[in-house]
PAVEXDO-109791 format. One line per field, with one value per residue: x, y, z of N, C-alpha, C in turn; residue in one letter. Coordinates in steps of 0.05 Angstrom, whole numbers. Each point is the difference from the previous one (the first is absolute). Example, Ala and Ser with C-alpha at 12.3 -4.5 7.8 and 13.67 -1.06 7.14 Angstrom:
<recs>
nu	(264:-7) $
nv	(-114:21) $
nw	(156:-14) $
cau	(-18:16) $
cav	(24:24) $
caw	(0:1) $
cu	(18:-15) $
cv	(24:22) $
cw	(0:14) $
type	(a:s) $
</recs>
This chain:
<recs>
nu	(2528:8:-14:10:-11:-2:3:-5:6:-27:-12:6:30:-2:-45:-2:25:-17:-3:26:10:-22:-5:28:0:-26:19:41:-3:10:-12:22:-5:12:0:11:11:-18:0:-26:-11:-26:27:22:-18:-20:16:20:-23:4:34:9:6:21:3:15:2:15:-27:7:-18:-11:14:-14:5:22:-16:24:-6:-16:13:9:-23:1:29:-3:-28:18:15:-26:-5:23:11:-30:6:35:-5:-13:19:13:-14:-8:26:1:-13:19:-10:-31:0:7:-12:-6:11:27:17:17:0:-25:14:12:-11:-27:14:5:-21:-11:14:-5:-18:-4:-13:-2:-19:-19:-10:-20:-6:19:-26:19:20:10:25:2:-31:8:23:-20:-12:19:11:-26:-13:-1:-18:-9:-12:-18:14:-20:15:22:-10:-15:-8:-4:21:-12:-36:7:14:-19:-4:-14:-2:6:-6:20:-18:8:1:11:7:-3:20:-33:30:-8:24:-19:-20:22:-1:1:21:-25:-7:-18:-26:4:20:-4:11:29:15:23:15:33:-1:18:14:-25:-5:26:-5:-9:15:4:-18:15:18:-1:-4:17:10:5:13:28:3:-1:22:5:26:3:13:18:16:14:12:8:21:28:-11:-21:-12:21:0:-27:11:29:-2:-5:7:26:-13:7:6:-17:20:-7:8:-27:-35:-5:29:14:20:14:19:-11:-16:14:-31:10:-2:5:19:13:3:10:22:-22:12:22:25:9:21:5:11:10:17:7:12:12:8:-2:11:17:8:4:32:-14:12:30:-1:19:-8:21:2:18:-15:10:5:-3:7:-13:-5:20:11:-5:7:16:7:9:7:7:3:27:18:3:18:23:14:15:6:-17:15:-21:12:-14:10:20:-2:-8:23:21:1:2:17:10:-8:14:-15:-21:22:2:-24:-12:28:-14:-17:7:10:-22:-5:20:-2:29:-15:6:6:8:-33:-1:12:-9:-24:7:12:-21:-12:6:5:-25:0) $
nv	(786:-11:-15:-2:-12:-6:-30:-23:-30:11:-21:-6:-8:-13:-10:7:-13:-24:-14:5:-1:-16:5:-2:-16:-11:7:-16:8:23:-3:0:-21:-4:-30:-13:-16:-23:3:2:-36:6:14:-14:-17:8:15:-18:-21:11:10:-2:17:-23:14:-21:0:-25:-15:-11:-25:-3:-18:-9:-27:-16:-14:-22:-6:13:-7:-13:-1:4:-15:-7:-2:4:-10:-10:15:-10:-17:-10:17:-2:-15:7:0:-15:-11:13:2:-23:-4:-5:-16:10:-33:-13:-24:-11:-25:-8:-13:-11:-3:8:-17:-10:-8:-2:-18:-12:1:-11:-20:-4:-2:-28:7:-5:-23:-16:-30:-10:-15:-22:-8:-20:12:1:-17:8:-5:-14:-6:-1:-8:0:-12:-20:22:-13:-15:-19:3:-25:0:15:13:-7:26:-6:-8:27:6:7:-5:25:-22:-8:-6:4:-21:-21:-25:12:1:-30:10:-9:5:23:2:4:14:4:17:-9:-4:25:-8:-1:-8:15:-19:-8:24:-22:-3:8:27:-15:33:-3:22:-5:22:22:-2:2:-30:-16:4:28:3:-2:22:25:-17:-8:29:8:-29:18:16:-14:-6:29:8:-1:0:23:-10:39:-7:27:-9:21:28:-6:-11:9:17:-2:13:25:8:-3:26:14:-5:10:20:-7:21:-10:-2:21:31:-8:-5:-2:-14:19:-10:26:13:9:17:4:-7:4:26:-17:-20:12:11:-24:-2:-23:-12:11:-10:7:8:10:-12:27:0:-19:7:18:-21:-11:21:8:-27:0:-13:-9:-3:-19:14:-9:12:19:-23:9:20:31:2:-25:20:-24:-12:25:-1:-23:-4:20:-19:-24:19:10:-25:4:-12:-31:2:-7:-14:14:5:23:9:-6:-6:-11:12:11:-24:-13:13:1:-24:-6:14:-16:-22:21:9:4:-30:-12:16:-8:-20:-3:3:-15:-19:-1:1:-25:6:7:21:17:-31:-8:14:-16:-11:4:4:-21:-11:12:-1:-20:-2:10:-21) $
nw	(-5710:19:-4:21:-12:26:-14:2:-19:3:-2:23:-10:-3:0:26:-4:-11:14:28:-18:2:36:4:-12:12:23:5:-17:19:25:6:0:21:-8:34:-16:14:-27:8:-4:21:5:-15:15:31:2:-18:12:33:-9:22:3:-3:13:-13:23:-4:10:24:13:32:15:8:-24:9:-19:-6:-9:18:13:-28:-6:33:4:-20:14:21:-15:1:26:1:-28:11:21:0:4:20:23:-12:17:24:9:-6:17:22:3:-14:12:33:-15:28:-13:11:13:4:-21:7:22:-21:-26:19:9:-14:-13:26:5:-24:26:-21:-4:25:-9:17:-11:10:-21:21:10:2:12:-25:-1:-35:-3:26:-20:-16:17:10:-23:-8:-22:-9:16:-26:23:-6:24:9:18:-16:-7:28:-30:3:4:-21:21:-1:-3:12:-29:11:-24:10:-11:-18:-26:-22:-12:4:28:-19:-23:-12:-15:-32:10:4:-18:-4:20:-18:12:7:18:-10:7:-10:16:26:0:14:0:-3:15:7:-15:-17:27:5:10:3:27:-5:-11:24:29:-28:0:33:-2:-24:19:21:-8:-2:23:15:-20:25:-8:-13:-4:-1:-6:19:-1:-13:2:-24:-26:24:-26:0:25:-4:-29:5:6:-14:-23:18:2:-19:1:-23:-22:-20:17:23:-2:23:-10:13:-3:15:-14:-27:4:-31:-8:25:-15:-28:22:19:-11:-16:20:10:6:16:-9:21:14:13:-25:16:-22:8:21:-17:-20:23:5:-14:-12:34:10:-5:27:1:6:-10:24:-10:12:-28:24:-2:27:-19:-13:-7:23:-1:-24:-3:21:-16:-20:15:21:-23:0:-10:16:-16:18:-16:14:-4:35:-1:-30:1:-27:15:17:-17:-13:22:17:-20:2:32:3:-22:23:18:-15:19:20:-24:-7:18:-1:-30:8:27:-23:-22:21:0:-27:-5:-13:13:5:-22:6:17:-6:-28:14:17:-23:-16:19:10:-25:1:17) $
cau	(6:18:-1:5:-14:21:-4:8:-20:-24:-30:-18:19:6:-16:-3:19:-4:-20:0:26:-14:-17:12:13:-20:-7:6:-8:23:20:6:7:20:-7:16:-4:24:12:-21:-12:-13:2:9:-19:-15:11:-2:-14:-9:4:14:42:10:32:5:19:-13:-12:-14:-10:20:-14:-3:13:27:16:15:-22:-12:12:13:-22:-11:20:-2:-20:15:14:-22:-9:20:-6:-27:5:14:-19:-13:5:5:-38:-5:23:-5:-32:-14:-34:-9:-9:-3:-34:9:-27:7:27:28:13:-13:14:25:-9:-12:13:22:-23:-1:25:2:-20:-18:-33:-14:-21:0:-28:9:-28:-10:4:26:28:20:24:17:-11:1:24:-11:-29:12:12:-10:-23:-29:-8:-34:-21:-25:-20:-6:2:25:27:20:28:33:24:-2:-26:1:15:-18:-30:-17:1:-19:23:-7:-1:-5:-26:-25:-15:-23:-13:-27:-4:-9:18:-6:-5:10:15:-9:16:-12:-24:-35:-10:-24:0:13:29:9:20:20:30:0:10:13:18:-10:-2:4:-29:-25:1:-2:-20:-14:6:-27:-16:5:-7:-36:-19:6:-20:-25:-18:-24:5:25:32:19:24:19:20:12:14:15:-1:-12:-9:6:4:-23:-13:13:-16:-37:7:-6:-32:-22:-9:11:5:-1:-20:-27:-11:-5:19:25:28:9:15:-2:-20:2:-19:-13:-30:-24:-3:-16:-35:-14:-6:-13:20:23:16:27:29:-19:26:-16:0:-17:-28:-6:-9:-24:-19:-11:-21:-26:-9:3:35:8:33:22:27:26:19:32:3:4:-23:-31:-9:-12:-19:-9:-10:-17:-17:-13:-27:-8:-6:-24:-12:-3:10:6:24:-4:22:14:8:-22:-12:12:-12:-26:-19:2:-13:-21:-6:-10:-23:-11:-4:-14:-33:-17:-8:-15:17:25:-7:7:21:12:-4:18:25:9:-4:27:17:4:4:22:26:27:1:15:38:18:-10:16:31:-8:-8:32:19:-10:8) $
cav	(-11:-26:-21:-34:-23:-29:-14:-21:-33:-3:13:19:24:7:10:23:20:-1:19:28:3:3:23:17:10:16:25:26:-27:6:-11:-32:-25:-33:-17:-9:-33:-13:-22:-25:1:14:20:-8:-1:11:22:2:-7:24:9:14:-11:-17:-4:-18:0:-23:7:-28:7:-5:-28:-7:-21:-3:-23:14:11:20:17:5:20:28:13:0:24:21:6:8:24:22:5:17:21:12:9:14:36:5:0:23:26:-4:-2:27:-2:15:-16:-40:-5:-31:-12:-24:-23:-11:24:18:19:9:32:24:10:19:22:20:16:18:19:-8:-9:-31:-14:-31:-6:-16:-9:-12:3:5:6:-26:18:23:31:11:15:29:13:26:12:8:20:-15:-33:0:-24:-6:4:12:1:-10:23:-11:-24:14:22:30:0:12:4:-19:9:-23:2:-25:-17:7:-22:5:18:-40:-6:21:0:-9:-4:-34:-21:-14:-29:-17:-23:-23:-24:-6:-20:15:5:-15:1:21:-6:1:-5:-16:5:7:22:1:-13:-27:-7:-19:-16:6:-16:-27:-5:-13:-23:-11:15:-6:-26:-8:21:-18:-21:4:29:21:21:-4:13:-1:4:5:-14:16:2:-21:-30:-4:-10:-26:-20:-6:-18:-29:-11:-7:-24:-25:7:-20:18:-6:17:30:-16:-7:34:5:8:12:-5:9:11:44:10:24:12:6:17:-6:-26:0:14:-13:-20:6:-1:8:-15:17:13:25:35:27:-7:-27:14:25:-6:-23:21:16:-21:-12:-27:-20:-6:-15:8:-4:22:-25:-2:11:29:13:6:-14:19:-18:-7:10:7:-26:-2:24:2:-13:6:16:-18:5:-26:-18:-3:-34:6:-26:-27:-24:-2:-28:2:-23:20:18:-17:-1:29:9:-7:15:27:0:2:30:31:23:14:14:21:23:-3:19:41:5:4:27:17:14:8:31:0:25:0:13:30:5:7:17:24:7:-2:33:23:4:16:25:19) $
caw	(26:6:18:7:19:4:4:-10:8:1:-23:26:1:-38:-15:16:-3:-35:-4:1:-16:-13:0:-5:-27:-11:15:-12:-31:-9:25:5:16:6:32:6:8:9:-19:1:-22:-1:3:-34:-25:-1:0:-24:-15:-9:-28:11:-4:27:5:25:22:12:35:12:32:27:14:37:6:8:-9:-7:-30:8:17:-22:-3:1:-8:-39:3:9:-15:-34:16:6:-28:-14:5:-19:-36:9:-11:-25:-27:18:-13:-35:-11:21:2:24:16:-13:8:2:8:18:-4:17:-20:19:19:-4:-19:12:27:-12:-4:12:-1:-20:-3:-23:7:1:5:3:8:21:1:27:24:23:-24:-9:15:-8:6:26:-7:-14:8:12:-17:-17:-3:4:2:-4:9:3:22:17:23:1:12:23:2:-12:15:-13:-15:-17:-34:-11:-10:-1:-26:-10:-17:-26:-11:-26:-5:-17:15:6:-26:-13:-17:-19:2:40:-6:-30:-1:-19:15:23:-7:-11:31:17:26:15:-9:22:-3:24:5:23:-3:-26:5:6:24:-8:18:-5:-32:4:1:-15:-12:12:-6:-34:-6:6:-29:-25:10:3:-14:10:-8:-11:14:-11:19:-3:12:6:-15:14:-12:8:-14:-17:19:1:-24:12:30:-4:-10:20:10:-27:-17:-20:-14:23:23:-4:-20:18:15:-22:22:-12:16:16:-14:-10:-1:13:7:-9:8:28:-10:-7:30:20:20:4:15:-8:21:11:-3:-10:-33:0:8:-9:-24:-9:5:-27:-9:23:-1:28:1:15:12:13:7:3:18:1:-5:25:19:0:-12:-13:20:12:-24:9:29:-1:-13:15:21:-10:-10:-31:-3:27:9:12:12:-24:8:11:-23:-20:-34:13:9:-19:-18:13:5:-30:-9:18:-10:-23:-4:21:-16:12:10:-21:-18:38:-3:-21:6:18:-5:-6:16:15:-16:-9:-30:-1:12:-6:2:24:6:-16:12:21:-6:-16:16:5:-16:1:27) $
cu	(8:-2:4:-12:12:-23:5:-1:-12:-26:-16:16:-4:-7:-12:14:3:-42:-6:19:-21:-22:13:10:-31:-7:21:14:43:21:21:6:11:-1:20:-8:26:6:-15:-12:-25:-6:8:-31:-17:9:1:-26:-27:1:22:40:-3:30:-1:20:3:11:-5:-7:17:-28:2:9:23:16:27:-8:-16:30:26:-20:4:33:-11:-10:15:15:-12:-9:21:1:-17:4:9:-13:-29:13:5:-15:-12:11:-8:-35:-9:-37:-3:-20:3:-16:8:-35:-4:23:16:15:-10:25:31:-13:-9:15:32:-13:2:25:12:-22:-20:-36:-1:-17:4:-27:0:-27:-14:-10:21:16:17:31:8:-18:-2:33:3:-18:16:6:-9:-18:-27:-2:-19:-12:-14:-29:-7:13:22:25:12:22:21:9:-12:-21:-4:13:-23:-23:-20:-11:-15:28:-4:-2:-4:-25:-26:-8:-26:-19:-13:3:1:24:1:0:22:28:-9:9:-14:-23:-19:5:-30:-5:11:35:12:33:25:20:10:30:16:27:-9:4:0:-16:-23:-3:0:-24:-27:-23:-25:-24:-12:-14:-34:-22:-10:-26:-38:-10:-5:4:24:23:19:29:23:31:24:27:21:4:-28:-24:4:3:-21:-22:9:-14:-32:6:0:-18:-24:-12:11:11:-4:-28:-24:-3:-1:21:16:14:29:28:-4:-31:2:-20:-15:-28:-22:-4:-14:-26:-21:-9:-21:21:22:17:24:12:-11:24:-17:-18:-35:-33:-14:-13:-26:-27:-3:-23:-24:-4:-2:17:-15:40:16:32:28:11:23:0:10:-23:-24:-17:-16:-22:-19:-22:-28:-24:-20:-26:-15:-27:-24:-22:-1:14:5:29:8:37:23:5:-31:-24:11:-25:-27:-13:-1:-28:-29:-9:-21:-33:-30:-7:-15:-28:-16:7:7:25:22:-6:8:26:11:-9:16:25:0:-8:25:14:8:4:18:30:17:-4:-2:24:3:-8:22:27:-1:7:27:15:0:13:29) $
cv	(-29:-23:-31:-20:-22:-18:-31:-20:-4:24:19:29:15:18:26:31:9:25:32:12:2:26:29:5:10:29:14:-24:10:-12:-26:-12:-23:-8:-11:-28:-9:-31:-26:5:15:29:8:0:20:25:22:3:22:26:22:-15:-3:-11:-23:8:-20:3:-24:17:-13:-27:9:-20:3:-25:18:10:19:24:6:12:23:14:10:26:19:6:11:24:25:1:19:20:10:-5:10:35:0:0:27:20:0:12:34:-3:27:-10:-23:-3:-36:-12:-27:-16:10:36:33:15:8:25:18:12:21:23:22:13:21:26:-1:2:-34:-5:-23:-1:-23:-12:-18:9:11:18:-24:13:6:29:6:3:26:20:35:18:13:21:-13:-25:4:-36:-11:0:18:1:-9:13:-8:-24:9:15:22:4:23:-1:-30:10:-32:9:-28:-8:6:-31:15:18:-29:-3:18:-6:-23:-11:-32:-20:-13:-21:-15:-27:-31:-24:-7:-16:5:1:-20:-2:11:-1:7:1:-2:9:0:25:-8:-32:-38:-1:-30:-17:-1:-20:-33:-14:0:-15:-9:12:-11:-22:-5:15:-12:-27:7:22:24:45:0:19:2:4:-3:-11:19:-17:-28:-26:-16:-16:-37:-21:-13:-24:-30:-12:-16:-18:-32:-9:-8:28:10:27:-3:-1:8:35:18:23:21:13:20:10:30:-2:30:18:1:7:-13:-27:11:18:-28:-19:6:-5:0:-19:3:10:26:31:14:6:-15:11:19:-7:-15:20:20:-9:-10:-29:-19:-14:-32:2:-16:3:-19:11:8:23:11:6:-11:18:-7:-4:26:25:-18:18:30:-11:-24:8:26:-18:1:-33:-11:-11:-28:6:-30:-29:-19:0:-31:-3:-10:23:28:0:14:25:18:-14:13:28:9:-4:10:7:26:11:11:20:17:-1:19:31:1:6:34:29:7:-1:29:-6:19:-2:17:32:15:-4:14:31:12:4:23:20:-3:2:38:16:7) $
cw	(-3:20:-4:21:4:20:4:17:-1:-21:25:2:-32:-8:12:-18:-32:7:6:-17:-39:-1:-1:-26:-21:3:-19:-24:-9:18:-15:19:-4:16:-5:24:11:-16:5:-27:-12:-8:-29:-9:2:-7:-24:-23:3:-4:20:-1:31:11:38:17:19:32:7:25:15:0:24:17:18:-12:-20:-34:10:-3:-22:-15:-3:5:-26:5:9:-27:-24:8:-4:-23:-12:17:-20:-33:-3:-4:-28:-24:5:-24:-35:-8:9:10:27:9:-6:21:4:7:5:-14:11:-18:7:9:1:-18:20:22:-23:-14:20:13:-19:4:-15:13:-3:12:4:-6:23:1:11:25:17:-17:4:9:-14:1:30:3:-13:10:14:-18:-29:7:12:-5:-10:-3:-7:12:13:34:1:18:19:1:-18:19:-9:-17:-13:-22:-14:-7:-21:-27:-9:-24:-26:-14:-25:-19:-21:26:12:-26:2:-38:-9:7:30:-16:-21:15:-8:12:28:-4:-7:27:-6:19:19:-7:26:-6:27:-4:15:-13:-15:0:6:34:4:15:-16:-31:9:4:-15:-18:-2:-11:-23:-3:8:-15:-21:-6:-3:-14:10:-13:-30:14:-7:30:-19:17:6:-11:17:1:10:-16:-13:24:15:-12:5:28:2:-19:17:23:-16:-10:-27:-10:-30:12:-14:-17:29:8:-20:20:-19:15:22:-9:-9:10:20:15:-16:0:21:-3:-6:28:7:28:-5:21:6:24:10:0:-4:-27:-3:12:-6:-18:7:25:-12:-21:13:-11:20:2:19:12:17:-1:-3:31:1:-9:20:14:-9:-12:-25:7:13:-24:-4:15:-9:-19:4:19:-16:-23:-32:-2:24:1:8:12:-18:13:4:-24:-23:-21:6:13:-13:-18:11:4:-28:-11:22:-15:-30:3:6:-26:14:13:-13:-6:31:-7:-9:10:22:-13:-12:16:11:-20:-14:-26:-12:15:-14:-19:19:12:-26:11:23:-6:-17:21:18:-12:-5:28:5) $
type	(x:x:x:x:x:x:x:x:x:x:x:x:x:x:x:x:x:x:x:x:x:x:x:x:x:x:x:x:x:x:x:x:x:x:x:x:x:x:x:x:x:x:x:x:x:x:x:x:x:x:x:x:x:x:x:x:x:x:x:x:x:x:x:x:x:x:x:x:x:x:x:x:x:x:x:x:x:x:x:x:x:x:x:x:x:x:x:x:x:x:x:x:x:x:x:x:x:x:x:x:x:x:x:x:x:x:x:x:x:x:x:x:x:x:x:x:x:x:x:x:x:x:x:x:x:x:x:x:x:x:x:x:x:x:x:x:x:x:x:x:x:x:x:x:x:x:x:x:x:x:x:x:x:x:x:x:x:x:x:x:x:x:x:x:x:x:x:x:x:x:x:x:x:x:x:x:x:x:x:x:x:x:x:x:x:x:x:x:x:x:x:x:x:x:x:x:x:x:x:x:x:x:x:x:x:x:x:x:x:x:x:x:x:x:x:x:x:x:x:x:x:x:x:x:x:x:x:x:x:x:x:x:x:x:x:x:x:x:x:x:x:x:x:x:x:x:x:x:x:x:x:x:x:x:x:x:x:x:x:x:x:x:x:x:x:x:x:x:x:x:x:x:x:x:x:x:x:x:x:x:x:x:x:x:x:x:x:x:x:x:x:x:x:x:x:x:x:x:x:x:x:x:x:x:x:x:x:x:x:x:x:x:x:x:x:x:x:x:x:x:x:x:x:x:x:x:x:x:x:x:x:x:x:x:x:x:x:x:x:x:x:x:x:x:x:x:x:x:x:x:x:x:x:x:x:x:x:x:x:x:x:x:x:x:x:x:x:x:x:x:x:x:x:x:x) $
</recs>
């Protein structure tokens, strides 16, 4: 059998689709697979590296803007659409897959929508809250939507093609094995460890505010901390930054300031707190683990579908939600140290989180994309 997963831009898009593509190839160890990107960097690395072939089809998105740079944009985008179509059927006709399986980017809907036109079995995942606008472009057309959440159906045209599945994640984020502890580049845990993202791409505000954070740590000790800056020169602009902030370089023992965090599952296994954007991805992971979050949502999403990912574990008391315009590095700071000295309420933190977590996401869409192939 034959399948293709398409994805791309993002580690929230990526790794979903690396993990059900993983549970499937344990099931049938003969199947092949190819994923199909949309020529971001991420997708070159992560992709590859976990051990699957990758063919680019390069994809941009649409702005919402009207300045005249918005609006030569999303001409390009018209033109990069009608392209990946046509190289789309022609990947289709060459591979023949008997299913493509999407699991978010701009690249999603030229492949799936020509899929099904070909009559191909397709899937979306749609692991926000809201639907985003290339899976409510897809949602008619594809076999099945598979969700995160519970009770979603009514915000599709076609609740019966939605089956609620929870966010596949990496299989390091279930595993107990010796390798949790083997990242050596992390601080002694003398002291509580507090790590900081704001997702694979960075967040050029959030890296600003920072700053503030880093400097007053710097100052008072109170945890060690790793952050990630995300992808995009970000890193070196940081280190310049706190520099002129009197924070020496390199920086204090306290601190370890980075671009990506490869290792994921056995850094954040080591957090007592979690710092970090509220993508689907993001949340899955730090409730699979039951960590105690501090979230903040980005403001440049569709339908706020950030916030509204947030509020769910917010409002079930696994974390506390700070809103980006009325969050600054001083009260971040504060917020984190507050929290570190309740014990009792981190450890409640942590079982809330993992109570709303699925550990069977992605044997559950390889279950449903099986049994629809059978019929």
């Amino acid at each position: 059998m034959k399948f293709i997963f398409v994805c791309g831009g993002t580690a929230g898009h990526i790794n979903p689709a690396i993990a059900i593509a993983e549970e499937l190839s344990s099931r049938l160890p003969q199947a092949e697979i190819l994923f199909v990107g949309a020529d971001k960097v991420l997708e070159k690395k992560l992709i590859p590296q976990a051990g699957f072939e990758l063919i680019n089809i390069k994809m941009s998105g649409l702005r919402r803007g009207f300045s005249p740079e918005d609006v030569l944009h999303n001409i390009k985008t018209a033109v990069n659409l009608l392209i990946a179509y046509n190289k789309s059927g022609r990947l289709l006709k060459k591979f023949m897959p008997d299913a493509v399986i999407g699991t978010g980017g701009y690249i999603c809907y030229p492949v799936l929508k020509k899929a099904a036109k070909k009559k191909i079995l397709t899937f979306i995942l749609e692991p926000n809250a809201s639907p985003g606008m290339t899976v409510r472009m897809l949602s008619t057309i594809v076999d099945r939507i598979f969700v995160s959440y519970k009770g979603l159906e009514q915000k599709y045209k076609e609740p019966k093609r939605v089956v609620y599945t929870g966010t596949p994640l990496k299989k390091g984020f279930f595993s107990e094995s010796a390798e949790q502890d083997s990242d050596e580049s992390q601080p002694e845990k003398e002291k509580p460890l507090v790590i900081s993202y704001w997702g694979s791409v960075g967040a050029a505000g959030m890296n600003i505010k920072i700053l503030d954070f880093i400097k007053l740590n710097t100052a008072e000790e109170s945890f060690n901390h790793i952050h990630a800056t995300g992808a995009g020169g970000s890193l070196s602009n940081i280190l310049e930054q706190l520099k002129e902030k009197g924070v020496a370089s390199p920086t204090p023992p306290t601190e370890d300031i980075r671009e990506y965090i490869d290792d994921m599952p056995s850094v954040m296994r080591n957090a007592d707190i979690v710092i970090s954007r509220s993508g689907a991805s993001t949340i899955a992971e730090i409730t699979a683990l039951g960590k105690p979050a501090i979230l903040i949502p980005s403001p440049n999403v569709t339908e706020n579908h950030q916030e509204e990912n947030a509020r769910q574990l917010h409002n079930a008391g696994g974390a506390v939600m700070l809103l980006e315009k009325e969050c600054t590095g001083d009260e971040l700071y504060r917020t984190t140290v507050k929290m570190l000295g309740d014990k009792d309420k981190l450890k409640k933190m942590s079982a809330l989180q993992k109570s709303l977590s699925i550990h069977n996401a992605a044997s559950k869409i390889v279950d449903v994309v099986l049994e629809t192939l059978k019929k």
